[in-house]
C-alpha positions as CSV (number, residue, x, y, z in Angstrom):
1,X,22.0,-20.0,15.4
2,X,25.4,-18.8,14.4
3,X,26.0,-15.7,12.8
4,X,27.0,-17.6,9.6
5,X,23.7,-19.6,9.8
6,X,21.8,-16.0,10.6
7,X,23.3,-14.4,7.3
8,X,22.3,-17.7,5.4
9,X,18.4,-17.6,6.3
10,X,18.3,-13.7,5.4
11,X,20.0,-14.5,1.8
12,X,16.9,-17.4,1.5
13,X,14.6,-15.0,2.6
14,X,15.8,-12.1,0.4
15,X,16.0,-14.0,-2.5
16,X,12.1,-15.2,-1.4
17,X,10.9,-11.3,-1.1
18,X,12.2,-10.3,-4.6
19,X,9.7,-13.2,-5.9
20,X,6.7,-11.4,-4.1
21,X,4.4,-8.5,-6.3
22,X,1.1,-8.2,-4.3
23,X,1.2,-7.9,-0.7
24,X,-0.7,-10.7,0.1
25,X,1.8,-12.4,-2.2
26,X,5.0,-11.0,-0.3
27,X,3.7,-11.9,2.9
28,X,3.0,-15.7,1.8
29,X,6.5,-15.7,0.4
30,X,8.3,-14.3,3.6
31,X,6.4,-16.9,5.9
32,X,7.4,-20.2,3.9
33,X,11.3,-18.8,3.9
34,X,11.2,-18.1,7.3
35,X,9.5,-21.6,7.4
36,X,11.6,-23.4,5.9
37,X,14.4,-21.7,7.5
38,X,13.4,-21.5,11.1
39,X,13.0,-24.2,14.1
40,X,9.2,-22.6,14.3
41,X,6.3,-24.7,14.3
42,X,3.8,-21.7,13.6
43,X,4.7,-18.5,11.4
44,X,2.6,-15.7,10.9
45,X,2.4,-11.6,9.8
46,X,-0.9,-9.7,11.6
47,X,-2.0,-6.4,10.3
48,X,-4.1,-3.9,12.3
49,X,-7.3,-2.5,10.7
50,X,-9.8,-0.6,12.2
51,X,-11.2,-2.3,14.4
52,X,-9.3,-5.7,13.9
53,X,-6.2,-7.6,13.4
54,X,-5.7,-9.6,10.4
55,X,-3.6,-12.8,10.8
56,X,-1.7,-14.8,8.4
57,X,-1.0,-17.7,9.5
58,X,1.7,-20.8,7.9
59,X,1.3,-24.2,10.4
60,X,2.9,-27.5,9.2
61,X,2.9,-25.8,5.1
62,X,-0.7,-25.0,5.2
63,X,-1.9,-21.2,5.2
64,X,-4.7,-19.9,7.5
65,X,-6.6,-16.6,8.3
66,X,-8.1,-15.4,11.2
67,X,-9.2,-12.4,12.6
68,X,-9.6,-10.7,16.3
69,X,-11.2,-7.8,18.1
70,X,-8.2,-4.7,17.8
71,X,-9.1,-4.9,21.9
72,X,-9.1,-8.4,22.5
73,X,-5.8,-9.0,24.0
74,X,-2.7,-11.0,22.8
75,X,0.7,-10.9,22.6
76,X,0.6,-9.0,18.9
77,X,-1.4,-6.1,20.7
78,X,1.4,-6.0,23.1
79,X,4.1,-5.6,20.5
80,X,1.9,-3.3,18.7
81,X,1.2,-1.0,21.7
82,X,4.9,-1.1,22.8
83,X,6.4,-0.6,19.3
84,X,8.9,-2.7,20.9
85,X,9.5,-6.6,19.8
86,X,8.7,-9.5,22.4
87,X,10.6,-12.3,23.3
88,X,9.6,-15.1,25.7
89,X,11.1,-18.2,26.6
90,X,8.2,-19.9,28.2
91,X,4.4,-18.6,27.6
92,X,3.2,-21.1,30.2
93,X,5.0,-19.5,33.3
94,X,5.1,-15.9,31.5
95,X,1.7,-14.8,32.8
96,X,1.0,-13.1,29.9
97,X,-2.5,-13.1,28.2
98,X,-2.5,-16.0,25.8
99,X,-4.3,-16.8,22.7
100,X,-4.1,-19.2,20.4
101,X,-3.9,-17.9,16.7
102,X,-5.0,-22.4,15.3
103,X,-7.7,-24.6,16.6
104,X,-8.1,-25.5,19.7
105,X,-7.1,-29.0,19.5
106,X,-3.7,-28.1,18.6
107,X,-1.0,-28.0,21.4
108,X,-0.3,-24.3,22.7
109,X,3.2,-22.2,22.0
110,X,5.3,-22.4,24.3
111,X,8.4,-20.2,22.7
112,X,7.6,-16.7,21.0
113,X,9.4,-14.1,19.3
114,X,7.2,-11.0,17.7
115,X,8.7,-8.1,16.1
116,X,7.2,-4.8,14.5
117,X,7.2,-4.4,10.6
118,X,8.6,-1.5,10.6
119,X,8.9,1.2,7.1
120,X,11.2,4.1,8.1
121,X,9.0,5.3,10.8
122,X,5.5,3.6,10.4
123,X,4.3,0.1,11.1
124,X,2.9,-1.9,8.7
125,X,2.1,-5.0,11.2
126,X,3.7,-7.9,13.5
127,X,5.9,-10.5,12.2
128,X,5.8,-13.5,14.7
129,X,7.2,-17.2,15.0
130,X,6.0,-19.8,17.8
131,X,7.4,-23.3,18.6
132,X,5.4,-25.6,20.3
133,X,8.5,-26.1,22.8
134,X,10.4,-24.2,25.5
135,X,13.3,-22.2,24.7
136,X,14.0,-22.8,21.4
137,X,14.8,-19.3,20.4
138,X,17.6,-16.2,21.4
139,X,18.3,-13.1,20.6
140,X,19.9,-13.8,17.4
141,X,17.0,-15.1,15.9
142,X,14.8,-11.7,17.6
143,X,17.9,-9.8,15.1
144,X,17.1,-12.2,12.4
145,X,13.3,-11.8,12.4
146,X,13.0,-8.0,13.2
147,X,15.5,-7.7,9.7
148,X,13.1,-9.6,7.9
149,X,10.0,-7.8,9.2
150,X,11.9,-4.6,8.2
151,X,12.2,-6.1,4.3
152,X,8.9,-7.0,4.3
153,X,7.5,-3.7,5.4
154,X,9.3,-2.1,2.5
155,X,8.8,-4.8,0.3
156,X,4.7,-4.1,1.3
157,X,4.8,0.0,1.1
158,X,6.2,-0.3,-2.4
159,X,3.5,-2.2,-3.5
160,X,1.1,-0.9,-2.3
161,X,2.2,2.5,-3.6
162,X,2.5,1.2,-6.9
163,X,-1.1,-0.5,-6.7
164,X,-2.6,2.5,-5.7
165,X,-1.2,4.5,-8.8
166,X,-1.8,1.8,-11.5
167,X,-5.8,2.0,-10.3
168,X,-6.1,5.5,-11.4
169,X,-4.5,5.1,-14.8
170,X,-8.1,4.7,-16.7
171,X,-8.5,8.5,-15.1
172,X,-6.0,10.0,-17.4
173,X,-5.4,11.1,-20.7
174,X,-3.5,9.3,-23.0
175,X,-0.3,11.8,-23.0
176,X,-0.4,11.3,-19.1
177,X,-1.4,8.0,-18.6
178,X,2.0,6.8,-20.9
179,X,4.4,9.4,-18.6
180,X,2.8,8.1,-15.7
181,X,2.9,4.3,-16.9
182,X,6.8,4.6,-17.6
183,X,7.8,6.4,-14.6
184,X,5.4,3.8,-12.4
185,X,6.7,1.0,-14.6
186,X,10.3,2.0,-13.6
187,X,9.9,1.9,-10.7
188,X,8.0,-1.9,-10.2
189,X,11.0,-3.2,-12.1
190,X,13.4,-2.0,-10.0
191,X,12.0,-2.5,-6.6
192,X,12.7,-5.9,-6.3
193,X,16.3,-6.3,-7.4
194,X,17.2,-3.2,-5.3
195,X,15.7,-4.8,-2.2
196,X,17.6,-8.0,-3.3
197,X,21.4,-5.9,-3.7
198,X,20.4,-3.9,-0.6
199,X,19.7,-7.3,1.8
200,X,22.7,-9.1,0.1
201,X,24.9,-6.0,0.9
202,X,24.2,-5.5,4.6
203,X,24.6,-9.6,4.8
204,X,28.5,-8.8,3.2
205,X,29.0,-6.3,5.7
206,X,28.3,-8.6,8.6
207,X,30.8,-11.3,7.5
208,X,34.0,-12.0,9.2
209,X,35.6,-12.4,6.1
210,X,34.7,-8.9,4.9
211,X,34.8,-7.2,7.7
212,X,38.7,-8.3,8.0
213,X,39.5,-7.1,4.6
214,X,39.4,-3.0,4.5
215,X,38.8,-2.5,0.8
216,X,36.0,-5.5,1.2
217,X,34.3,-3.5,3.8
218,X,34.1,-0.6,2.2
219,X,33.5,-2.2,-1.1
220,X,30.3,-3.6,0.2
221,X,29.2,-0.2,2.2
222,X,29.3,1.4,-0.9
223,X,27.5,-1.0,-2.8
224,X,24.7,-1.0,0.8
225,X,24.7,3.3,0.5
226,X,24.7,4.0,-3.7
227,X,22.3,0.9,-3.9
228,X,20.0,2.9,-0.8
229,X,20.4,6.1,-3.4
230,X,18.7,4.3,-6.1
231,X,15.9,3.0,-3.9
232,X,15.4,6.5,-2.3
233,X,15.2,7.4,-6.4
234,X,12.7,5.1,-7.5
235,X,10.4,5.9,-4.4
236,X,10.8,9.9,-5.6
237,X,9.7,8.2,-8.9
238,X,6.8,7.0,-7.6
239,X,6.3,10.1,-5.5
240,X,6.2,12.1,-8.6
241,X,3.5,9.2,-9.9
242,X,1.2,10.4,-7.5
243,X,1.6,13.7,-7.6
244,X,0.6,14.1,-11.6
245,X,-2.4,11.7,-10.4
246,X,-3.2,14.0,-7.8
247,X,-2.6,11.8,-4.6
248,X,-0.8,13.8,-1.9
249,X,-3.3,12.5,0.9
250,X,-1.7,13.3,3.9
251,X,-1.4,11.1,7.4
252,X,-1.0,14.0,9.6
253,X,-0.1,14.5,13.5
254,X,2.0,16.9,15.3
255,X,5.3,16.6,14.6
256,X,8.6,18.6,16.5
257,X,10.2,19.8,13.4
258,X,13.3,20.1,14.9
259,X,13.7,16.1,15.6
260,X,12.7,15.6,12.1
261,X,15.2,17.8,10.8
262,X,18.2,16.6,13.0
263,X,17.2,13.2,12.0
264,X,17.5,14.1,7.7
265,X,21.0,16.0,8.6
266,X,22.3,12.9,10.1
267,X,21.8,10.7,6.8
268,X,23.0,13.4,4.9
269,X,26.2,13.6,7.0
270,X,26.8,9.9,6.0
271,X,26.5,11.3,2.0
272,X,28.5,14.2,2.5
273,X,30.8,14.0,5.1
274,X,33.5,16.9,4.2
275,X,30.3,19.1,4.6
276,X,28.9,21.2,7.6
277,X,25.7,21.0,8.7
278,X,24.5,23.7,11.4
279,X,20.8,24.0,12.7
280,X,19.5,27.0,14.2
281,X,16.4,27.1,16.3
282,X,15.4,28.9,19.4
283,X,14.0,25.7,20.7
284,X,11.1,22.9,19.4
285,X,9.1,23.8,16.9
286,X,5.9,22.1,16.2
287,X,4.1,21.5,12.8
288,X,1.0,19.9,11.7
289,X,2.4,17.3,9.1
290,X,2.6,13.5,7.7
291,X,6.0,12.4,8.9
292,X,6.9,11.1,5.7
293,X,6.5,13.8,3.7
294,X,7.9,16.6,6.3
295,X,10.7,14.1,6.0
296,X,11.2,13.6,2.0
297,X,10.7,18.0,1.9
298,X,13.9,17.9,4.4
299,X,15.9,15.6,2.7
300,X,15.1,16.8,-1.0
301,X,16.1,20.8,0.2
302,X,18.9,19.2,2.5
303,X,20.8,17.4,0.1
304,X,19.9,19.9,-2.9
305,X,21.8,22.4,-0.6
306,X,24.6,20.0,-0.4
307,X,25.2,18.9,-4.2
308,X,24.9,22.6,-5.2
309,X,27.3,24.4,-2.4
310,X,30.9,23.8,-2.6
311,X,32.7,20.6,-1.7
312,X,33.2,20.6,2.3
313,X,31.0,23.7,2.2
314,X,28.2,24.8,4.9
315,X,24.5,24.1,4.8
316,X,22.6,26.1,7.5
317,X,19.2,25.1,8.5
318,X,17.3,27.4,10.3
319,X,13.8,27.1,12.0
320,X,11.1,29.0,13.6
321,X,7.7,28.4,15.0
322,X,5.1,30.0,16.8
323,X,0.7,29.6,17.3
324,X,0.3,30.3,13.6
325,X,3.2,28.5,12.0
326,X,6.5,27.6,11.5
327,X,9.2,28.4,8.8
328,X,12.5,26.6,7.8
329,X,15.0,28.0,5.5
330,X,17.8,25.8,4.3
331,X,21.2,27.8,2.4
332,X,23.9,27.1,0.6
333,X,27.3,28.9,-0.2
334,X,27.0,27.7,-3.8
335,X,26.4,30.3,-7.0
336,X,22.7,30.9,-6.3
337,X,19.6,30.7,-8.1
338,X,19.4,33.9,-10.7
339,X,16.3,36.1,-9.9
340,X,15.0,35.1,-13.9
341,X,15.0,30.9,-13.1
342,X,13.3,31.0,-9.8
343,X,10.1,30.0,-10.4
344,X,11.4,27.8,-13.5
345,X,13.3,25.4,-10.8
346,X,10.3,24.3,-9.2
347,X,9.2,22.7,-12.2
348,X,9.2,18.8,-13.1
349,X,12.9,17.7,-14.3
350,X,14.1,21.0,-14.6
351,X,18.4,21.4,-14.1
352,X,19.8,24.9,-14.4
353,X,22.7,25.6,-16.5
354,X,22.6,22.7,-18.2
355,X,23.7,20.6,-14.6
356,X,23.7,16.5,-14.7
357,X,23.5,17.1,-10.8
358,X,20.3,15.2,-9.5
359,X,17.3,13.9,-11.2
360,X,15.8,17.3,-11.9
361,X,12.1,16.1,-9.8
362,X,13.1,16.8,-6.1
363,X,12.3,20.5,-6.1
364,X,9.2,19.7,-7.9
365,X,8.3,17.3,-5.0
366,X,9.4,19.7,-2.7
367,X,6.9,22.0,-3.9
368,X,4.0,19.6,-4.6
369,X,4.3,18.6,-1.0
370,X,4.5,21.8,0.8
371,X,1.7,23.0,-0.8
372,X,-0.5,19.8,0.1
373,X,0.3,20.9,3.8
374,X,-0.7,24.0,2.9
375,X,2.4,26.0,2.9
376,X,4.4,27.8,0.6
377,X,7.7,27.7,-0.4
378,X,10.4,30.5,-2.4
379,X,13.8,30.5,-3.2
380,X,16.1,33.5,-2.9
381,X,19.9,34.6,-1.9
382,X,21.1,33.6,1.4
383,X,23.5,35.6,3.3
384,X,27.1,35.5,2.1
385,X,25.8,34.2,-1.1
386,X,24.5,30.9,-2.3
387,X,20.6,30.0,-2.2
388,X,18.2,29.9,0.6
389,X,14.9,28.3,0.1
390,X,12.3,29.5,2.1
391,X,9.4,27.5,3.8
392,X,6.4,28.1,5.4
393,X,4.3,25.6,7.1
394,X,1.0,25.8,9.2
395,X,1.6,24.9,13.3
396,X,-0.4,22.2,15.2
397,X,-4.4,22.9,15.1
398,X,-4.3,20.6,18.1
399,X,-3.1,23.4,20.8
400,X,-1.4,21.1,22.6
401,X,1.9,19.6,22.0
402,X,3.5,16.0,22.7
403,X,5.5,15.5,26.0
404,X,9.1,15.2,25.0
């Protein structure tokens, strides 16, 4: 498969995904593009549960379920253990544990490629395709499929955040459940054509035509980034959805807050690139938190410090832990927060001074979220001048900490 051909099937299968509202419905969607766009005789999406994987399966156009034992062996086990995708030639001479996901009449795969779905950091399932012959696939179709498992992970999160929200609108009164309603609403509207601009983008990017032309290739980076803005909008949207509804529940592990902070400068740095970005710690420093959500408090206080400093200005994040805790203060040179607004800009859509600069809901998240770790958060002057918001979050209850 050329790259040309590559860029082709992702455009079928983008176009596919934006036609897809239920999960069940995105993955049926994504297997008969990939189909119908892929030498594969078998196509299928697994997801893990408790205690067992859940296949869906597309064979010769005709959809399939099946479920195994989470222990049972298999190559979708393998990938989801690994966290790593899987690519073999020749399942006959691989000596890997085989199983076959159709009926036992049916001839066995012999090619297979299997990918993680992968959301930002969590994964949603396996995304597989099988031939029934040797060597039919190569690492250009491993970039093609882990791409589309990527789509259809966010594609799948989306929805299922949106789901989740609309099921708890008959719990609300009527002032609430219309706010909530339009700001959810909003949001499902626009999920699917940002996906769509997103995908298309990153396909411009990748062509020899556009990647030859300067002002094309930055034409269609900027489309890719401001398009990735909207989309980080829309999920704050949906963020704020739950919050009003009262759903913060929290996925948490221990988490090197560190990492996760070095990890929100570096996409900042690619939205603010005249700007400094310095992080001071005396070494790891470990909370108890859902990766997610430490990550959307970073990013929210990390580009708030950004938009509000001056332009090329410095943002200094700075971070300490110990057995009870940690704290992380991010500052700003900008003009402050007077002592009389500052516990005014933690409210919902709240801009100070009358400033069109952001969507007036990421402090309020901010907020919302430290407190559902059980933290606290405060703003006052930082050194020099400027802001500094101050937060406190509780350490690992585990004692021990990950191996690095």
């Amino acid at each position: 498969m050329t790259t040309r051909d590559r860029l082709s099937v992702l455009a079928d299968i983008t176009r596919a995904l934006s036609r897809g509202e239920t999960p069940d419905e995105i993955i049926r969607v994504a297997l008969t593009a990939i189909s119908s766009t892929i030498h594969a005789d078998v196509v299928s999406f697994a997801v893990p549960e408790a205690t067992r994987i859940r296949f869906t399966i597309l064979e010769d156009d005709r959809f399939s379920a099946v479920s195994f034992d989470r222990n049972s062996g298999g190559l979708t086990e393998r990938v989801l253990d690994s966290n790593e995708g899987l690519n073999v030639a020749d399942l006959m001479i691989s000596g890997l544990p085989l199983r076959r996901l159709v009926g036992e009449e049916t001839a066995h795969a012999r090619s297979y490629i299997g990918v993680p779905a992968r959301s930002g950091s969590r994964v949603l399932g396996v995304l597989s395709i099988q031939s029934y012959r040797p060597g039919v696939f190569d690492e250009r179709d491993v970039e093609l499929i882990t791409q589309v498992g990527r789509q259809m992970a966010d594609a799948i999160v989306s929805s299922r955040r949106v789901a989740r929200i609309q099921r708890r609108f008959n719990e609300l009164d009527r002032t609430q459940r219309e706010r909530t309603d339009f700001l959810v609403g909003v949001a499902h509207d626009m999920r699917a054509p940002l996906a769509g601009i997103i995908g298309f983008a990153r396909i411009l990017e990748e062509l020899d035509v556009v990647a030859a032309d300067p002002l094309a290739r930055e034409a269609a980076h900027f489309i890719a980034a401001e398009s990735e803005r909207l989309s980080d909008l829309v999920a704050q949207l949906v963020d704020l959805g739950r919050v009003d509804l009262g759903e913060t529940t929290l996925d948490l592990e221990a988490l090197e807050l560190r990492k996760a902070t070095e990890q929100a400068v570096d996409s900042m740095k690619v939205r603010f690139p005249s700007h400094r970005f310095v992080i001071r710690s005396d070494g790891p420093v470990w909370v108890e938190g859902d990766l997610l959500r430490i990550h959307r408090i970073l990013i929210n206080l990390i580009e708030n410090a950004a938009v509000h400093g001056p332009s090329g200005g410095l943002v200094t994040i700075e971070l300490q832990g110990g057995p009870e805790g940690a704290t992380l203060a991010v500052s700003d040179r900008g003009s402050g927060v007077p002592e009389v607004e500052r516990a005014r800009i933690f409210e919902r859509f709240v801009r100070l001074d009358g400033s069109s600069a952001g969507s007036g809901i990421g402090l309020y998240l901010v907020k919302a979220l430290v407190e559902a770790h059980g933290g606290s958060i405060t703003v006052g002057d930082a050194p020099g001048g400027g802001a500094r918001f101050f937060v406190e979050l509780p350490g690992s209850s585990s004692g021990t900490h990950p191996v690095a």
